[in-house]
DSSP file (Angstrom, degrees, kcal/mol; ACC not computed):
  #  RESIDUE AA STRUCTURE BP1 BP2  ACC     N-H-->O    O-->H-N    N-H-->O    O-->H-N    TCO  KAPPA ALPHA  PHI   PSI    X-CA   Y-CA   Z-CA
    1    1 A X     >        0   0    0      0, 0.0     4,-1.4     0, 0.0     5,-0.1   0.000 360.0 360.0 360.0 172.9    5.9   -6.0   11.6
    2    2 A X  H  >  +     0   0    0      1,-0.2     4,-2.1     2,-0.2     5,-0.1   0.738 360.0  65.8 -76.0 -15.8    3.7   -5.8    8.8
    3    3 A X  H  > S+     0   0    0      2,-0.2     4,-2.9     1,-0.2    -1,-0.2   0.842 106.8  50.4 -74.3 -36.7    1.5   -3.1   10.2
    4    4 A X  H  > S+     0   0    0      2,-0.2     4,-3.2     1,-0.2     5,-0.3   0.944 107.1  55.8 -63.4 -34.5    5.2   -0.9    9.7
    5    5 A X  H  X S+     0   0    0     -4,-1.4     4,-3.1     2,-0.2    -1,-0.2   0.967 113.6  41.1 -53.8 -61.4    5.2   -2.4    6.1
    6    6 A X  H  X S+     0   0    0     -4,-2.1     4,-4.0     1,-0.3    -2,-0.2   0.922 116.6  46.9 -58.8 -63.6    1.8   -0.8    5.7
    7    7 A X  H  X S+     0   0    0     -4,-2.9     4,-1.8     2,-0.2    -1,-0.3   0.860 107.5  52.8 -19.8 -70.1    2.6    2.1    7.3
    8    8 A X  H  X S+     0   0    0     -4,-3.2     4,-2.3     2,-0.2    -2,-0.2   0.884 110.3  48.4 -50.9 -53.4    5.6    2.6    5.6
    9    9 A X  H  X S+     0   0    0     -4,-3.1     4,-0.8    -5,-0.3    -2,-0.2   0.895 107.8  60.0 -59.0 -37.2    3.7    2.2    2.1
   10   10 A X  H >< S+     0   0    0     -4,-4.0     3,-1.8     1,-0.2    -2,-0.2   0.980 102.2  54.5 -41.0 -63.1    1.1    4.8    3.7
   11   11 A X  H 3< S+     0   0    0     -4,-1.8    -2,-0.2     1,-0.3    -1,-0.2   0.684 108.9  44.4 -39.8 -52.8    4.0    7.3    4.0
   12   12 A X  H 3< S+     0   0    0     -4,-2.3    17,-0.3    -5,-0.1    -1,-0.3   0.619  87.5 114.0 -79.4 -17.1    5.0    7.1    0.4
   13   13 A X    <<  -     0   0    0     -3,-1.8     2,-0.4    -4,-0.8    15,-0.3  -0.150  51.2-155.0 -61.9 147.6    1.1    7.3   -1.2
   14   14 A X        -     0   0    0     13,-3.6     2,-0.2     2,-0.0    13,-0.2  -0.983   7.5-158.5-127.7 147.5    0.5   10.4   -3.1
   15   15 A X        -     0   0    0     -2,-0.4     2,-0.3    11,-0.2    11,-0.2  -0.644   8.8-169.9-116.8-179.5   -2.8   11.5   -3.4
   16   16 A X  E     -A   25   0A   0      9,-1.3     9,-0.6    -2,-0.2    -2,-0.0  -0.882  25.5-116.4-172.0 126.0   -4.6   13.9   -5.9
   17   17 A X  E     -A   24   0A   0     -2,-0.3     7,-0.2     7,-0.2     2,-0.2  -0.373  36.3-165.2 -46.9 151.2   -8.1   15.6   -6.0
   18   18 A X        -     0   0    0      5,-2.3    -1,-0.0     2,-0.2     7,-0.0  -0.916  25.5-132.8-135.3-164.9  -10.2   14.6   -8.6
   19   19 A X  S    S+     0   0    0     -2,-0.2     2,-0.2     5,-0.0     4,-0.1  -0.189  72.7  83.3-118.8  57.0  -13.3   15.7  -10.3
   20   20 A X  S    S-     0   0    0      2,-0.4    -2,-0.2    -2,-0.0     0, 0.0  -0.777  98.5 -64.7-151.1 173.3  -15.5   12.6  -10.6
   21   21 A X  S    S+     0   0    0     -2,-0.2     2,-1.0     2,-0.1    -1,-0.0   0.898 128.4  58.7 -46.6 -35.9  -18.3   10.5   -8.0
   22   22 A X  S    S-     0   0    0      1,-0.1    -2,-0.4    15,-0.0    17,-0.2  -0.803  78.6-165.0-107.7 133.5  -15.3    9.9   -6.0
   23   23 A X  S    S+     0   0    0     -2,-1.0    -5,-2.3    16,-0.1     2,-0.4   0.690  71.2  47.5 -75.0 -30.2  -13.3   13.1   -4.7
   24   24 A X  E     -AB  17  38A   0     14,-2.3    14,-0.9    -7,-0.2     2,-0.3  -0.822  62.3-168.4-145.4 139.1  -10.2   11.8   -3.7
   25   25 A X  E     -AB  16  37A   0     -9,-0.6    -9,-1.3    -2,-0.4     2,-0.2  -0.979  14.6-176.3-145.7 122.9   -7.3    9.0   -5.8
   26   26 A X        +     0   0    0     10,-3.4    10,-0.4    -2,-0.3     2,-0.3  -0.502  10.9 147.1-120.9-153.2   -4.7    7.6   -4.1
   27   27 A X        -     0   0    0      8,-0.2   -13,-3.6    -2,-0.2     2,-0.6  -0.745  33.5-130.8 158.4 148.0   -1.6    5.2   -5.0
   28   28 A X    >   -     0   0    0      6,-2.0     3,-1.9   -15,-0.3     6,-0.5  -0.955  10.3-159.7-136.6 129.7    2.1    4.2   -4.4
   29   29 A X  T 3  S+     0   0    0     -2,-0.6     3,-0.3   -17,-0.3    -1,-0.1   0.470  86.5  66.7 -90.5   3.7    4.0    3.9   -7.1
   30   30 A X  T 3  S+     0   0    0      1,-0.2    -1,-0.2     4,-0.1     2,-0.1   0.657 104.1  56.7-103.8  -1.0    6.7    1.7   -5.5
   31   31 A X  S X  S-     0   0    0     -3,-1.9     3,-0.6     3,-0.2    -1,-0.2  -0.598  95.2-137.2-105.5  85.0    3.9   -0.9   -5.3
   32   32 A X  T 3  S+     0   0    0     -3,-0.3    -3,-0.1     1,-0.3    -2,-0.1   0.446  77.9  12.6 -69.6 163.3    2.6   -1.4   -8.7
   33   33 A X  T 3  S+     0   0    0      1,-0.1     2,-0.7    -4,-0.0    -1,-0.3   0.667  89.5 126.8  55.7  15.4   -1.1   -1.7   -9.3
   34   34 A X    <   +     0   0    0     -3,-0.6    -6,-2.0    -6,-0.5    -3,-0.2  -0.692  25.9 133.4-127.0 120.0   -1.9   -0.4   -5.9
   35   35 A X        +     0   0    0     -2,-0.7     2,-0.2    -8,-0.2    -8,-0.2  -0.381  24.8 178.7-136.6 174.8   -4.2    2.3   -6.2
   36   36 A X        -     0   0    0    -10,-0.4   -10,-3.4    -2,-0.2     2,-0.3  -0.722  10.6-152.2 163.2 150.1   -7.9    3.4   -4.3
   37   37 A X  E     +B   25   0A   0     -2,-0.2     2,-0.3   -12,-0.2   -12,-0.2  -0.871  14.2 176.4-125.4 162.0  -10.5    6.3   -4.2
   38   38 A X  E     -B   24   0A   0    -14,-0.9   -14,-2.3    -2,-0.3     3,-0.1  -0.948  42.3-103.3-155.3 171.2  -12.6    7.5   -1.9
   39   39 A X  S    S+     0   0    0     -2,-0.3     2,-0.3     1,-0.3   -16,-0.1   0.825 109.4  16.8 -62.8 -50.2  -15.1   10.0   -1.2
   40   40 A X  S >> S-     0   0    0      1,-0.1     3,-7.6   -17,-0.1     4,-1.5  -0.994  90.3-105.3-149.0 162.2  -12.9   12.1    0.8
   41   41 A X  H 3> S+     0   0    0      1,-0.4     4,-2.9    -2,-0.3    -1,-0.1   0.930 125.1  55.2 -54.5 -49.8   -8.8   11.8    1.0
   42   42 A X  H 3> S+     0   0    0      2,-0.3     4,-0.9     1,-0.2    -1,-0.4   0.813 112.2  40.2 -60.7 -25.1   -9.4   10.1    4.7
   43   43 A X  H <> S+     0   0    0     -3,-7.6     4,-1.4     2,-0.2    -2,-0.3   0.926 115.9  52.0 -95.1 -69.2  -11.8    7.3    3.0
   44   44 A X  H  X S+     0   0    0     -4,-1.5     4,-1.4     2,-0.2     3,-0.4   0.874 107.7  50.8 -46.5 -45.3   -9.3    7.3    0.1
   45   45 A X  H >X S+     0   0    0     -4,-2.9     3,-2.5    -5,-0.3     4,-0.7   0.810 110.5  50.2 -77.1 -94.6   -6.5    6.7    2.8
   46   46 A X  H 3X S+     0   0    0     -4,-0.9     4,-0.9     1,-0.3    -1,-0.3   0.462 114.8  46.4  -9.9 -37.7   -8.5    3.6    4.5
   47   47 A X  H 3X S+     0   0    0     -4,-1.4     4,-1.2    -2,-0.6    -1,-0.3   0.607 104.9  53.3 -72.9 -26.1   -8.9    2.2    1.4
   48   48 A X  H <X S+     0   0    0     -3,-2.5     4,-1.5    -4,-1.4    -2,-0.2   0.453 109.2  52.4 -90.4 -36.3   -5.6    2.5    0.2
   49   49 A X  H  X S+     0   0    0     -4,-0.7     4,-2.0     2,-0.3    -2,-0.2   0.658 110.2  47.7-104.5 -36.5   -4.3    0.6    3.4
   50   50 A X  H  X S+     0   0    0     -4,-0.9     4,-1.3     1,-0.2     5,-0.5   0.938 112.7  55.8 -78.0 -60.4   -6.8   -2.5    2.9
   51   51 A X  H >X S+     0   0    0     -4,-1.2     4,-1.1     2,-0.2     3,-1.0   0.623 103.6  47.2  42.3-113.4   -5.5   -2.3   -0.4
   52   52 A X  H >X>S+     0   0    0     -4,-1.5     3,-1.4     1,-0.2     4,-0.9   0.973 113.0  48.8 -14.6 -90.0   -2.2   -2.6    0.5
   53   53 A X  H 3<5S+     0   0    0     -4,-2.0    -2,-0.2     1,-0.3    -1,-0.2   0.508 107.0  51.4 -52.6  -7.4   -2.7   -5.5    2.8
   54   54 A X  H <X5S+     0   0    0     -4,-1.3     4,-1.4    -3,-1.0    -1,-0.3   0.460 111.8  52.7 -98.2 -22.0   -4.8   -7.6    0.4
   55   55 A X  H <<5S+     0   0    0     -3,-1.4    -2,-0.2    -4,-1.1     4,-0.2   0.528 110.3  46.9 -98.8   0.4   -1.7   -7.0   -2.3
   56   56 A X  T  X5S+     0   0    0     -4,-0.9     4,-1.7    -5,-0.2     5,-0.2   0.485 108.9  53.7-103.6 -23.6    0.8   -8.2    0.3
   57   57 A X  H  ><S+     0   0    0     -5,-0.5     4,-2.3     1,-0.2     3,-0.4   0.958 117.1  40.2 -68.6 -58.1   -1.5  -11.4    1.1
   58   58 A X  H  X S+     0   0    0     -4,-1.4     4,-1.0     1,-0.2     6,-0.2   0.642 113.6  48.8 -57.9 -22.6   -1.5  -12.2   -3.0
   59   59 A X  H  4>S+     0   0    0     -5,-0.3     5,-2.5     2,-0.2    -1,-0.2   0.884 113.2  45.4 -79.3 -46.6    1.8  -11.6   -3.7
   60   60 A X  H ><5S+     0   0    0     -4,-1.7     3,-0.9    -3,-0.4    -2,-0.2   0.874 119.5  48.5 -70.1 -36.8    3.3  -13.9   -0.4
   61   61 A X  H 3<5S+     0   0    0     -4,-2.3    -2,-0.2    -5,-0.2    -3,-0.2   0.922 108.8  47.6 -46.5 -54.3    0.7  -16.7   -1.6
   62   62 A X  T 3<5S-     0   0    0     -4,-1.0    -1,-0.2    -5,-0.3    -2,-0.2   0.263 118.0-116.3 -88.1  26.3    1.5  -16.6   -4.9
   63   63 A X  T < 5 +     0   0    0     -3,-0.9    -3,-0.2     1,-0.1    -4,-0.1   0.222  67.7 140.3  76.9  -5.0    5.7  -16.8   -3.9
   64   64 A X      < -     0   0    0     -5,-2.5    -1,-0.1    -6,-0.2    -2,-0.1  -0.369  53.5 -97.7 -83.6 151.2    6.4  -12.9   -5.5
   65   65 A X        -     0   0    0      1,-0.1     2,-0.4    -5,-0.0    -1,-0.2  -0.066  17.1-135.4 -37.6 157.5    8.6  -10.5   -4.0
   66   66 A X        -     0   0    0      8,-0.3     8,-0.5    -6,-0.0    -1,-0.1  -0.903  21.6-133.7-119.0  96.2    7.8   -8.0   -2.0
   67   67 A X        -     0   0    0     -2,-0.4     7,-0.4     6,-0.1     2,-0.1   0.031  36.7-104.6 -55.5 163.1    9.9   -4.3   -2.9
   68   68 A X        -     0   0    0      5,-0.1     2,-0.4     2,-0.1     5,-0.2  -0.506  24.6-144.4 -73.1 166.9   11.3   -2.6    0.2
   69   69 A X  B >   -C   72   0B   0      3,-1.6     3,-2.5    -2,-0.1   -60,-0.1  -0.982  67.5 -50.7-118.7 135.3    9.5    0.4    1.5
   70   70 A X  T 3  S-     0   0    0     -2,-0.4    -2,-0.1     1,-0.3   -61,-0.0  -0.063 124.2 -20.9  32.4-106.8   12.0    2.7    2.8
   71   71 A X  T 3  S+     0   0    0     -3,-0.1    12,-0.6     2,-0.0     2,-0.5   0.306 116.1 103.5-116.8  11.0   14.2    0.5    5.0
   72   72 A X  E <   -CD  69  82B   0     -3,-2.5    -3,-1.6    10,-0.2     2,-0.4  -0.822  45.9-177.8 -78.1 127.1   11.5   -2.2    5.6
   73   73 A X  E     - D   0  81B   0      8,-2.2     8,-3.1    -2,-0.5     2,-0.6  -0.978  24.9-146.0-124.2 128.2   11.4   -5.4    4.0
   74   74 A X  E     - D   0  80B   0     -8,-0.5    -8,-0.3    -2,-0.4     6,-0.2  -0.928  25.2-147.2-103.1 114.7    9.1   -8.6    3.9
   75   75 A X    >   -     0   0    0      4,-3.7     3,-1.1    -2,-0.6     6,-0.0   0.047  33.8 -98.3 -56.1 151.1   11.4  -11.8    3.5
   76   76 A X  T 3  S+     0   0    0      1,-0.3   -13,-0.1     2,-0.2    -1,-0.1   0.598 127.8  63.1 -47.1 -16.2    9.7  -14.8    1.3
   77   77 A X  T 3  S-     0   0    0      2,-0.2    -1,-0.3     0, 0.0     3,-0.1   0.124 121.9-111.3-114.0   6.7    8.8  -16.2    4.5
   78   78 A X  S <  S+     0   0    0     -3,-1.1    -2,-0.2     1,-0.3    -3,-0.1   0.451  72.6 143.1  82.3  -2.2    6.6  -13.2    5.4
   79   79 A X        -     0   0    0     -5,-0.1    -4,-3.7     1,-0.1     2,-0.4  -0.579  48.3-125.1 -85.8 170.7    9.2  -12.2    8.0
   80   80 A X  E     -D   74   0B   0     -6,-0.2     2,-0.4    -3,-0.1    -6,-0.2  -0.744  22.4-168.8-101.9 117.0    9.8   -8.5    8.5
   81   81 A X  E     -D   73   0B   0     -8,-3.1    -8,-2.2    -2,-0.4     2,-0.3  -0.881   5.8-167.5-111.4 153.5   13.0   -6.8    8.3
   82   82 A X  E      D   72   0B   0     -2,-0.4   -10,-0.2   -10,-0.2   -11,-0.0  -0.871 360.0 360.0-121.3 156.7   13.8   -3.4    9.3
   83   83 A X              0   0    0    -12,-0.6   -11,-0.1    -2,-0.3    -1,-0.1   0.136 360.0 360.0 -86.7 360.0   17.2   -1.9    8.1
C-alpha cells in the first residue's frame, strides 16, 4: 500500500541537527527534492512524511515514475508492488 511506500521512504531519511530557527533537516536522497525541517527531529519526521505523500500525488498526476524504495514499488497505475 502506499502507507508501506511512505514508510519505506521514512526508513531511508537521514536526518541532521542544524543550527538555525528550525533545529532539525530531514531528506531522502533516493527521492529527489524531497526534503523538510522542523523544530524538533519528530516535527521534522511529520513533515518529511506529508512531504513524501504530496511528492507521490504530483509525480502520479503528472505521469512520472516513481523510484523503488527498497523492495516497494508504485506502478504508473498507482498500484503497489512489493518484491
Amino acid at each position: 500500500m502506499l502507507i508501506e511506500y511512505i514508510q519505506a521512504a521514512l526508513e531511508k531519511a537521514r536526518y541532521e541537527i542544524i543550527e538555525d530557527e528550525e533545529t532539525s533537516y530531514g531528506e531522502v536522497l533516493e527521492l529527489e527534492g524531497v526534503w523538510a525541517t522542523g523544530n524538533t527531529l519528530e516535527e521534522c519526521r511529520r513533515n518529511l512524511e506529508e512531504v513524501i505523500d504530496e511528492w507521490i500525488v504530483f509525480r502520479l498526476r503528472r505521469g512520472l515514475m516513481l523510484p523503488p524504495i527498497g523492495n516497494h514499488l508504485i506502478k504508473d497505475s498507482g498500484e503497489i508492488a512489493v518484491a
